[in-house]
C-alpha positions as a Markdown table, in Angstrom:
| # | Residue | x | y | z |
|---|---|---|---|---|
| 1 | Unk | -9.8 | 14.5 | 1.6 |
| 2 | Unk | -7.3 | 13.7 | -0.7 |
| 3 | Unk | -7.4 | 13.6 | -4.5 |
| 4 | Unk | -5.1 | 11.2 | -6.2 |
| 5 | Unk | -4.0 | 8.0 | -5.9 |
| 6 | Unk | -0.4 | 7.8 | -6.3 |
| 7 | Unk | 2.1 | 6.7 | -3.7 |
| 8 | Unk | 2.4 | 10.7 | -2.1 |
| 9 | Unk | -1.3 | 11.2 | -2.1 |
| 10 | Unk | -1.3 | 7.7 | 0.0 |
| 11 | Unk | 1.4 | 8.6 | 2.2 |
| 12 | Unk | -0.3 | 11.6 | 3.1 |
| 13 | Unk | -3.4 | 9.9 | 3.4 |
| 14 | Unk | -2.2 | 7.3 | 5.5 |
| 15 | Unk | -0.3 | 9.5 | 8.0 |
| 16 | Unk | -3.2 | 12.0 | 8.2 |
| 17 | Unk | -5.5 | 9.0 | 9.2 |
| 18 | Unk | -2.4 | 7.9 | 12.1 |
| 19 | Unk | -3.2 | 11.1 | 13.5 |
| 20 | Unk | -6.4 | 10.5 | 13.8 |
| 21 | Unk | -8.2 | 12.2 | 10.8 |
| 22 | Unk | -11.3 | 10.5 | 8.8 |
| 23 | Unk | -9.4 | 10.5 | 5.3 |
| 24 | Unk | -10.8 | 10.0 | 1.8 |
| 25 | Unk | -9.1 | 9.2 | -0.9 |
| 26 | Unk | -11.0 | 10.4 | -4.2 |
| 27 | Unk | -9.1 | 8.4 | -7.4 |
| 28 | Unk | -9.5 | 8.0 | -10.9 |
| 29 | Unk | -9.7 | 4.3 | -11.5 |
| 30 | Unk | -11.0 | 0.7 | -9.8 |
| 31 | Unk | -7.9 | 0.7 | -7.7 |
| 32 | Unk | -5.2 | 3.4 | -6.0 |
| 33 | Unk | -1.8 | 3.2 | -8.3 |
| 34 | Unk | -3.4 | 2.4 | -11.4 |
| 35 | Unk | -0.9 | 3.4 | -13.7 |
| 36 | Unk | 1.7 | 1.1 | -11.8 |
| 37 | Unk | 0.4 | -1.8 | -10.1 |
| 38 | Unk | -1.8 | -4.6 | -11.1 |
| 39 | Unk | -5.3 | -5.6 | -10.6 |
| 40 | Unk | -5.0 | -8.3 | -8.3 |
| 41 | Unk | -2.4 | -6.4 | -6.3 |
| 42 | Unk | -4.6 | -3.0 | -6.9 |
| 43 | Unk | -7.4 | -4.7 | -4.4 |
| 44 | Unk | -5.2 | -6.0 | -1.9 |
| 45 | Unk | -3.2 | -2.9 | -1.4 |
| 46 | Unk | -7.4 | -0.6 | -1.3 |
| 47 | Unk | -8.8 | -3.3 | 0.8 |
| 48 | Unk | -5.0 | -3.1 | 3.1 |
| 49 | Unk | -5.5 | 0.9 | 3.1 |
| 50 | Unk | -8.8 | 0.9 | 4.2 |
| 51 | Unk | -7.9 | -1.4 | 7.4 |
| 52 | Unk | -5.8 | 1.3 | 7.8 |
| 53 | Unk | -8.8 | 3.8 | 8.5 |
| 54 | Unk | -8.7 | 5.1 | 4.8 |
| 55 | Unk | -11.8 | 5.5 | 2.6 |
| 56 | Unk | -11.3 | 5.1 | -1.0 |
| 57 | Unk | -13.3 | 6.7 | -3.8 |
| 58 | Unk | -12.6 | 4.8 | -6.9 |
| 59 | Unk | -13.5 | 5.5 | -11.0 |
| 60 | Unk | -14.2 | 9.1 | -9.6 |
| 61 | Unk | -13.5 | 12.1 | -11.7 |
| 62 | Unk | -13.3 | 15.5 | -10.3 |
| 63 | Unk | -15.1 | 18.4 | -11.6 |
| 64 | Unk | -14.7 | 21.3 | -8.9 |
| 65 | Unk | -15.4 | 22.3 | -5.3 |
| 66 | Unk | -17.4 | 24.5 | -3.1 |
| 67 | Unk | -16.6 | 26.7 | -0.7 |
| 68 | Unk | -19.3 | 26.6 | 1.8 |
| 69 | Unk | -17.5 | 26.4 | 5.1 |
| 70 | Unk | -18.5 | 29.1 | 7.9 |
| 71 | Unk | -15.1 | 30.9 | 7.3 |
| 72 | Unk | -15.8 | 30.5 | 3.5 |
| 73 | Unk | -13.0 | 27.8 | 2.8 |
| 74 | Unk | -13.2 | 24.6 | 1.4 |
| 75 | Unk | -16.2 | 22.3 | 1.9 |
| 76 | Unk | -16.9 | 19.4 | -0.9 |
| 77 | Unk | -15.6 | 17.9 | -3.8 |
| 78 | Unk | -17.5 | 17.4 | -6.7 |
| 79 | Unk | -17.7 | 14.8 | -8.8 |
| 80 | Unk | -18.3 | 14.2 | -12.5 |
| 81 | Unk | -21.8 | 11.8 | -11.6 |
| 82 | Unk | -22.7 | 14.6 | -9.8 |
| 83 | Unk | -22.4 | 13.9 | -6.3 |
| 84 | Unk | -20.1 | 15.5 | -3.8 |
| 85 | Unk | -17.6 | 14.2 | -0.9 |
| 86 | Unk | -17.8 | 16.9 | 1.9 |
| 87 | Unk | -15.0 | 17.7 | 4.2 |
| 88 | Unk | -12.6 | 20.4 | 6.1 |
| 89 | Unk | -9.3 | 20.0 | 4.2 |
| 90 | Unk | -8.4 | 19.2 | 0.9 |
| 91 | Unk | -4.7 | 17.9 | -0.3 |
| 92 | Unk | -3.8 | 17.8 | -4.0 |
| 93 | Unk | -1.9 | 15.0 | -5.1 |
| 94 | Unk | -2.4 | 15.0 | -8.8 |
| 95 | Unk | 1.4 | 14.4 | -10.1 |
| 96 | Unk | 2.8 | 16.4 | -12.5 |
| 97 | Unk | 2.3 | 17.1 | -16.3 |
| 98 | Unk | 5.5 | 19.0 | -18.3 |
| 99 | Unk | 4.8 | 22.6 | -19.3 |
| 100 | Unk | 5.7 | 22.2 | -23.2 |
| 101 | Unk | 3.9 | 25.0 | -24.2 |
| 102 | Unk | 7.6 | 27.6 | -24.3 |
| 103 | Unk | 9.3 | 24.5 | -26.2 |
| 104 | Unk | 6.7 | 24.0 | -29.1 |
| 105 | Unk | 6.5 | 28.0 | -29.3 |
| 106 | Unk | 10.1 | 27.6 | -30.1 |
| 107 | Unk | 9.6 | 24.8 | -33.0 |
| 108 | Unk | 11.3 | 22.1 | -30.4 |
| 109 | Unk | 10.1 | 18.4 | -30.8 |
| 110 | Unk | 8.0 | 17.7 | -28.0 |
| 111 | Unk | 6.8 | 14.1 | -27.0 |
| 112 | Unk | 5.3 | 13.7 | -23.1 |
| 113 | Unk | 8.0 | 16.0 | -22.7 |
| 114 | Unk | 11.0 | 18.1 | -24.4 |
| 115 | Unk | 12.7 | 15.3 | -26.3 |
| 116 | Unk | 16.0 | 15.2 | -25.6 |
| 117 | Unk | 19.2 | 13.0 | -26.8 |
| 118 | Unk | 21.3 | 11.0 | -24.2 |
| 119 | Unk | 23.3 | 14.5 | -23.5 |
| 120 | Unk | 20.0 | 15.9 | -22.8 |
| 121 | Unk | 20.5 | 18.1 | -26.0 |
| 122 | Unk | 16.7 | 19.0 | -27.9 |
| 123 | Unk | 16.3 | 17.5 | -30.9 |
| 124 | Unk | 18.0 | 19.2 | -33.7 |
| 125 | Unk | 19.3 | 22.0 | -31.2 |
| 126 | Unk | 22.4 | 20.8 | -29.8 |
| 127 | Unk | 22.7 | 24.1 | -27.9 |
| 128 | Unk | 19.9 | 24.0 | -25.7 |
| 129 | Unk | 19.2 | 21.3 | -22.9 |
| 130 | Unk | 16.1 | 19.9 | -20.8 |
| 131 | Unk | 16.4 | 17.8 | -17.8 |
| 132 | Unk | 13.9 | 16.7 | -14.9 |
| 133 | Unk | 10.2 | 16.7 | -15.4 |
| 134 | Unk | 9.8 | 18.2 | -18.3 |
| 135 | Unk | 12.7 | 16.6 | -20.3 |
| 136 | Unk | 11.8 | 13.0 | -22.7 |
| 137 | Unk | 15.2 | 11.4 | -23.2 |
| 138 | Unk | 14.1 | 9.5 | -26.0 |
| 139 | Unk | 16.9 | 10.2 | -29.3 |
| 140 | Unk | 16.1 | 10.6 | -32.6 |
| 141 | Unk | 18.3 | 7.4 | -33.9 |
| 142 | Unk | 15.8 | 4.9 | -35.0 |
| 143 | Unk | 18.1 | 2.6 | -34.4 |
| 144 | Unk | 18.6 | 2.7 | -30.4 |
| 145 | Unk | 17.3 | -0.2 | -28.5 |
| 146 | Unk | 17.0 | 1.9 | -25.1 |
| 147 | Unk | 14.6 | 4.5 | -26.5 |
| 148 | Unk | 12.1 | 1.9 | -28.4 |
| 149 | Unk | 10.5 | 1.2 | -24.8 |
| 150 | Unk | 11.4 | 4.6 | -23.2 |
| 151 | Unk | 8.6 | 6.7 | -21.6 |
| 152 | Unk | 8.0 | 9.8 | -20.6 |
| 153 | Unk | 9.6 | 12.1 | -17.4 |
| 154 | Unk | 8.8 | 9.9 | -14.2 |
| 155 | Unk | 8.1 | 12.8 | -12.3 |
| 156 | Unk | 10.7 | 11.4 | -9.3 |
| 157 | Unk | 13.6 | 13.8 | -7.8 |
| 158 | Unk | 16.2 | 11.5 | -8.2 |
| 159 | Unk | 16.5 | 11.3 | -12.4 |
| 160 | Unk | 16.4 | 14.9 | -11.8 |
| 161 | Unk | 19.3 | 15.4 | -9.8 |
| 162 | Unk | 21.4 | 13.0 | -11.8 |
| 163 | Unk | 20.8 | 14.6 | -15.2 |
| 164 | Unk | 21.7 | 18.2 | -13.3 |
| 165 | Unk | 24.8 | 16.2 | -12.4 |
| 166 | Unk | 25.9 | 15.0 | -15.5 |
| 167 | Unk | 25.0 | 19.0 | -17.1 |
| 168 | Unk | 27.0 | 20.2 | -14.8 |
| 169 | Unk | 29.8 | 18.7 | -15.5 |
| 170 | Unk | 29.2 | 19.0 | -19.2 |
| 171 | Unk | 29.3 | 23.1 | -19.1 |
| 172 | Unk | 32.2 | 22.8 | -16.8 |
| 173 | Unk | 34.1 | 20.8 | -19.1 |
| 174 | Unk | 32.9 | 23.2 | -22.2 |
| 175 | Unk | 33.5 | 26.3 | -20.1 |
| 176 | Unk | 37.2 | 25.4 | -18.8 |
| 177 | Unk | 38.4 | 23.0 | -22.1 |
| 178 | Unk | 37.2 | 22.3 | -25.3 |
| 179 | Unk | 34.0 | 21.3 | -27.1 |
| 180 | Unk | 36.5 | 18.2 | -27.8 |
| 181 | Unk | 36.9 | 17.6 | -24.0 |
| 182 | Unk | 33.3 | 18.2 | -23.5 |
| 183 | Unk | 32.1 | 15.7 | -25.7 |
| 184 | Unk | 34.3 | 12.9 | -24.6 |
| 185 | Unk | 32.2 | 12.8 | -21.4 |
| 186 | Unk | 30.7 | 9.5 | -21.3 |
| 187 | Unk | 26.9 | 9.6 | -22.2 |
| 188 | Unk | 24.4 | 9.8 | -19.0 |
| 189 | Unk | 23.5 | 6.4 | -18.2 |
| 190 | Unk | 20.5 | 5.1 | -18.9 |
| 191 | Unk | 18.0 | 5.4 | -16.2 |
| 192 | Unk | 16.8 | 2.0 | -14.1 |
| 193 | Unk | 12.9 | 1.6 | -13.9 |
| 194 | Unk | 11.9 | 3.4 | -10.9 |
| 195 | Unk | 11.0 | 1.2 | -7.7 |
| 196 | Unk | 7.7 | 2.3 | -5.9 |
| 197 | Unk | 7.6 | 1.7 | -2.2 |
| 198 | Unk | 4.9 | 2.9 | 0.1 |
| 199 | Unk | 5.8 | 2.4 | 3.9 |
| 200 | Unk | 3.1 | 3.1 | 6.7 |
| 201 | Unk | 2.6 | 1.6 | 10.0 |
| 202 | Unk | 0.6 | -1.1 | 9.1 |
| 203 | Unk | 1.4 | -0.8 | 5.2 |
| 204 | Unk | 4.2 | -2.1 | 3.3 |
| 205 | Unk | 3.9 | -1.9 | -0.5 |
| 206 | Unk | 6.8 | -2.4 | -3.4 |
| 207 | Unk | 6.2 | -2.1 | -7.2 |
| 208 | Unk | 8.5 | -2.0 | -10.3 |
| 209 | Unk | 8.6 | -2.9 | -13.8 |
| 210 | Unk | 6.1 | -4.1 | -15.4 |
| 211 | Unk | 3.6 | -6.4 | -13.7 |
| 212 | Unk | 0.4 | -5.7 | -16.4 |
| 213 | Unk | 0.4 | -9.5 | -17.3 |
| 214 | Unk | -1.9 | -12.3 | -16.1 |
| 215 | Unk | -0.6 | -15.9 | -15.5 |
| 216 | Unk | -3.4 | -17.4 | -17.6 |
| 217 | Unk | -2.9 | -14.9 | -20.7 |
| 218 | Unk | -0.8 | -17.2 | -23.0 |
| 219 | Unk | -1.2 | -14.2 | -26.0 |
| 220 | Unk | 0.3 | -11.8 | -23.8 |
| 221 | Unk | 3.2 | -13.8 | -22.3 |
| 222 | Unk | 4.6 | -15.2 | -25.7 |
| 223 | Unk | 3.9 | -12.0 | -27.1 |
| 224 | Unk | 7.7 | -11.0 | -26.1 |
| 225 | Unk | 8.8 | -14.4 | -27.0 |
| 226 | Unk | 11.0 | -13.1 | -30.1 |
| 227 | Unk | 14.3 | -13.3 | -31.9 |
| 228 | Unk | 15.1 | -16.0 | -29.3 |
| 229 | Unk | 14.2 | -14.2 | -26.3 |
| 230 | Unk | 12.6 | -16.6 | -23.8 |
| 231 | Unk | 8.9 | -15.7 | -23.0 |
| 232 | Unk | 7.2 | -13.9 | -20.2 |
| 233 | Unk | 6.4 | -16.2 | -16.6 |
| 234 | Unk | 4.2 | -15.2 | -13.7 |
| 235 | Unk | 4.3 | -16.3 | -10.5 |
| 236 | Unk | 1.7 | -15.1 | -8.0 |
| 237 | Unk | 0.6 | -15.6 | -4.6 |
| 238 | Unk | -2.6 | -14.2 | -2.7 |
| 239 | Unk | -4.0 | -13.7 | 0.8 |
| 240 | Unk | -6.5 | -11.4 | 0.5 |
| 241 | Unk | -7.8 | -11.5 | 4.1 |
| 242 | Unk | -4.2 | -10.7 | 5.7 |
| 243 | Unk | -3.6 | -8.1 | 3.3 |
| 244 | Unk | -0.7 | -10.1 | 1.4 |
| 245 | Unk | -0.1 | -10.1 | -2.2 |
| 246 | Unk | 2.7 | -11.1 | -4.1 |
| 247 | Unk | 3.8 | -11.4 | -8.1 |
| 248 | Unk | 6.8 | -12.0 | -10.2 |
| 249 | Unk | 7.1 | -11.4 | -13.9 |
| 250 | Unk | 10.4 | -12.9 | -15.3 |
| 251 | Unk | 11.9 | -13.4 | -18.5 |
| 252 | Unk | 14.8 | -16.5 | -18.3 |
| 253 | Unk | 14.4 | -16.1 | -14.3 |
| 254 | Unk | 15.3 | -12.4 | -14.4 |
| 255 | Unk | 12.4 | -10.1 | -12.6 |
| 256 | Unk | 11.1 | -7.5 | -15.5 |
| 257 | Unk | 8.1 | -7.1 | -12.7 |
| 258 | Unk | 7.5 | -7.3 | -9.1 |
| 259 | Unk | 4.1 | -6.3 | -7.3 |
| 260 | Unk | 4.6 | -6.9 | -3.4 |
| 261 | Unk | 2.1 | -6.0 | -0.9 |
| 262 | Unk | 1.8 | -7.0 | 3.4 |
| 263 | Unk | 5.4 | -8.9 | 2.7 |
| 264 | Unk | 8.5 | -6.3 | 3.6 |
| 265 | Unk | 10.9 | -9.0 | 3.7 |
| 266 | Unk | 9.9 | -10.7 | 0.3 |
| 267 | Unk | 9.4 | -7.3 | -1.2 |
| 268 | Unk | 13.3 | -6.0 | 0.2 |
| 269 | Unk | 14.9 | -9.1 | -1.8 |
| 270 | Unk | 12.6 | -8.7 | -5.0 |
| 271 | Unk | 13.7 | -5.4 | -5.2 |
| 272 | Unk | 17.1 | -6.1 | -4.7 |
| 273 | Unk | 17.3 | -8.9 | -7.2 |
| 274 | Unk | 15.2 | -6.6 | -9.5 |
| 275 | Unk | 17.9 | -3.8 | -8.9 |
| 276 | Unk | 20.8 | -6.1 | -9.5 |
| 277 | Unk | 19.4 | -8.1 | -12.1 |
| 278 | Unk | 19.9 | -11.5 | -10.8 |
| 279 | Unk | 18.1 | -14.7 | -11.5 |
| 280 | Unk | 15.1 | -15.9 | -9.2 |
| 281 | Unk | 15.2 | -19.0 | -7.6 |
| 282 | Unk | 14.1 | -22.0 | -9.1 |
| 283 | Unk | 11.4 | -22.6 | -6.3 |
| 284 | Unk | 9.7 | -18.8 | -5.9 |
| 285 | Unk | 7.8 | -20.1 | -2.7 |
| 286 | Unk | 11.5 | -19.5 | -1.1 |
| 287 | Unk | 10.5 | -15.7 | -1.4 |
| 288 | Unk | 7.3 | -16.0 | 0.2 |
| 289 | Unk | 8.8 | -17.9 | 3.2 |
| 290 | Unk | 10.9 | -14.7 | 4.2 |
| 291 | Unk | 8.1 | -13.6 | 5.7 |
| 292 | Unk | 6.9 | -16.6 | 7.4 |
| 293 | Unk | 6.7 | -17.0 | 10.8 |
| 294 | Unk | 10.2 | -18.7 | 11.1 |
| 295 | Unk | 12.2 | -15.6 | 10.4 |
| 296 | Unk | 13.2 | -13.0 | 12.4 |
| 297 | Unk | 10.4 | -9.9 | 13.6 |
| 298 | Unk | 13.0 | -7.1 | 12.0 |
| 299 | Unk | 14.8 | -7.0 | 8.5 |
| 300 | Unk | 17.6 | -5.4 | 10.4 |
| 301 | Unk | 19.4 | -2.4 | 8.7 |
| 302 | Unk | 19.4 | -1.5 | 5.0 |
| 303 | Unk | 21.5 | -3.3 | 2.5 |
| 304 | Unk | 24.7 | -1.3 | 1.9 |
| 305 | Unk | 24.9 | -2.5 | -1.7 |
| 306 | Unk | 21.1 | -1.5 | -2.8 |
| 307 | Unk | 19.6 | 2.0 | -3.3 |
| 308 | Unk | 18.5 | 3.2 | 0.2 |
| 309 | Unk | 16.7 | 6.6 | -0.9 |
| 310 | Unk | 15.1 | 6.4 | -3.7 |
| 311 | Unk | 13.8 | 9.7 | -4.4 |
| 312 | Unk | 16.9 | 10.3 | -4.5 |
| 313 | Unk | 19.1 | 7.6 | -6.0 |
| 314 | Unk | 21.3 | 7.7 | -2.9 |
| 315 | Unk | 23.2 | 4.1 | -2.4 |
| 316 | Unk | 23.8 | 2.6 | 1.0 |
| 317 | Unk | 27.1 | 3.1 | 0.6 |
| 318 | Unk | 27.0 | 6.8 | 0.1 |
| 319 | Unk | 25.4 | 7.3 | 3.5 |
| 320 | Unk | 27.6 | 5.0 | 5.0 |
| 321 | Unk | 30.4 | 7.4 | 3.2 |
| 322 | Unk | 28.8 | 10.4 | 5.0 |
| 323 | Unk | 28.3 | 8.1 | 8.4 |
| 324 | Unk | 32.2 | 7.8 | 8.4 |
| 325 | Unk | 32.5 | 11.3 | 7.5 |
| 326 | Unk | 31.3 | 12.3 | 10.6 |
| 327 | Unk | 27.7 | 12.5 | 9.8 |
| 328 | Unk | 25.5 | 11.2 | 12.9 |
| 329 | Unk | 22.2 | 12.0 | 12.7 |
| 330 | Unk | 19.6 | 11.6 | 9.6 |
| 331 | Unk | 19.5 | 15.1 | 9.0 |
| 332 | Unk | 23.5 | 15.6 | 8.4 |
| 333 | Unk | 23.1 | 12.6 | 6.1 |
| 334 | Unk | 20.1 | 14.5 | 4.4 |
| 335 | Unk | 22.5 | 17.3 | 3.9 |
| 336 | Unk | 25.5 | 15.4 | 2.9 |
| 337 | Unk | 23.6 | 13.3 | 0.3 |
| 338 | Unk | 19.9 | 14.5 | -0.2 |
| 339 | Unk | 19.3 | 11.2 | 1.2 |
| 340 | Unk | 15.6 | 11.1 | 2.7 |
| 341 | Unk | 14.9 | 14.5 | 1.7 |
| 342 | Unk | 11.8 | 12.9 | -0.5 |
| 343 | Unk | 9.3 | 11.5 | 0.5 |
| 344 | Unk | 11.2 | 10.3 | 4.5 |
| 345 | Unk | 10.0 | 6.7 | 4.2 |
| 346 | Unk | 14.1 | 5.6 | 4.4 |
| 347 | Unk | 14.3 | 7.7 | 7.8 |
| 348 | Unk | 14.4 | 4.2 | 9.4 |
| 349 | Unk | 16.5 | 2.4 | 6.8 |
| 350 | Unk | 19.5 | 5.8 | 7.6 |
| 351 | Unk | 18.9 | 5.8 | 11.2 |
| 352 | Unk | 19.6 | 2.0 | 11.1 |
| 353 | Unk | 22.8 | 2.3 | 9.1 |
| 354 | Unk | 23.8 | 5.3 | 11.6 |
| 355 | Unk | 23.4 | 2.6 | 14.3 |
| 356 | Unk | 25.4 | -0.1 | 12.5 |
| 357 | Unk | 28.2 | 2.5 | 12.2 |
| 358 | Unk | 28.5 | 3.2 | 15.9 |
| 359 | Unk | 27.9 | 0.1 | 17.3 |
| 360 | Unk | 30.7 | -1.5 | 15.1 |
| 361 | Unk | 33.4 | 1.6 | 16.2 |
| 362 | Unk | 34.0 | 0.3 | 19.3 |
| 363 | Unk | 35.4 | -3.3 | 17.9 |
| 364 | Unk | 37.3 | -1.5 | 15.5 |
């Protein structure tokens, strides 16, 4: 049994259930993902799941468990209706909630998390810093256009490592120069809206950005429609019985949202165009035809340019950097770049770029 619904808790399920477990997911919600993918794509990706020999529990609330087994260990989970799921093993997949408690004893501004500036300084105490999971970087100016729609800590690895990053190089810079020197260091970039993918034999799932609105809700899509900015368009596509499911949000052709489920091919170039910011295509049924029956079985290795690892944040080209290096195997590239060190599911997409490497040395 698993309880939670988010992409680990459904990798886990999934891969249990390869090995031959009966798996339950228990989540809180009509659909698994709830707080990133839409309803349409919500039912296509549980009804895709449960194909793949995974029961789902939906709009269930946990309120304990027993500990009936023969050796005393784990035997049911109980719900708030109060019914219980039994079973032998139990996996915890309930995300992650910052500890804030330390920071508000200390009179910091807390939001979701430890609000922080774009140096990662607390509000108000330039001399102490929060980063990862339990750090808000939302500024106090009014004024800043980034931190109007900013939410809380995403709870991934890679924002993490990239705000440890730019720290580190902060204290260097303070520790070695001057607070002069220190504070010339360009502010940490502003961090892209994470990409979601879920890959499983059988299972192929990719969600970013915000994909909340309807094509029929006219309020909501001219809601956004201000100071000139064009308004909201959705495109979307379903197959329900062969597990496909596909939606585009744009603004001026740009993706703000994609949902892509039973399509790899159409859900690699989404992401990429999402990544990149590029237009869409006039005609979005070009997409959809990457995974028609005319194109090749394989997507082939990963795109160079786009992010490979995305727990992460590691680029194609950085592995290909560590490939040339002298790396050869996906766990030197793990230790060179932390590169599939998450979650695993870009094993394949390294391994394939190792290959590329090494076939192409001999012509060189």
């Amino acid at each position: 049994m698993v309880l939670g619904g988010g992409v680990l808790g459904l990798e886990t399920a999934l891969a249990a259930a390869e090995e031959g477990a009966t798996v339950t997911v228990v989540h809180n919600g009509p659909h698994p993902l709830g707080r990133n993918i839409d309803r349409g794509g919500g039912a296509v990706l549980a009804a895709s799941l449960r194909r793949c020999g995974v029961r789902m529990a939906g709009n269930a609330r946990s309120t304990g468990v027993e500990h009936n087994a023969p050796d005393g260990g784990f035997s049911a989970l109980l719900l708030n209706d109060g019914s219980a799921i039994d079973g032998d093993l139990l996996v915890l997949s309930c995300g992650v909630r910052p500890r804030t408690e330390l920071a508000e004893g200390c009179g910091l501004s807390t939001g979701t998390g430890i609000l922080v500036d774009h140096r990662l300084r607390a509000h108000h105490e330039p001399h102490i810093f929060a980063i990862g999971d339990c750090a808000e970087v939302r500024c106090p100016d009014p004024a800043c256009n980034e931190c109007r729609t900013a939410k809380g800590p995403s709870g991934l690895v890679g924002p993490g490592w990239r705000q440890a990053e730019w720290l580190a190089e902060y204290l260097t810079l303070l520790a070695t120069g001057t607070q002069e020197e220190a504070d010339a260091l360009q502010e940490l970039a502003q961090e892209q809206a994470a990409v979601i993918v879920l890959k499983a034999r059988g299972m192929n799932m990719a969600v970013a950005g915000d994909n909340g609105a309807e094509p029929w809700d006219e309020e909501v899509l001219t809601a956004g429609a201000v100071n000139g900015r064009p308004r909201l368009q959705i495109a979307q596509w379903a197959d329900p019985e062969h597990g496909r499911y596909v939606k585009m949000t744009t603004r001026g052709g740009v993706l703000e949202g994609l949902v892509a489920v039973g399509m790899p091919r159409t859900a690699a170039e989404l992401v990429g165009l999402f990544e990149r910011g590029a237009e869409l295509p006039a005609d979005r049924s070009l997409l959809l035809r990457l995974d028609g029956p005319d194109q090749l079985a394989a997507s082939g290795p990963a795109d160079p340019a786009g992010t490979v690892c995305r727990c992460a944040g590691v680029s194609g080209a950085k592995i290909q950097g560590a490939v040339a290096d002298g790396c050869s195997t996906v766990a030197e590239v793990s230790k060179a770049t932390r590169a599939g060190t998450g979650c695993g599911g870009c094993h394949e997409d390294i391994k394939g770029l190792i290959e590329k490497h090494f076939q192409a040395a001999p012509a060189a």
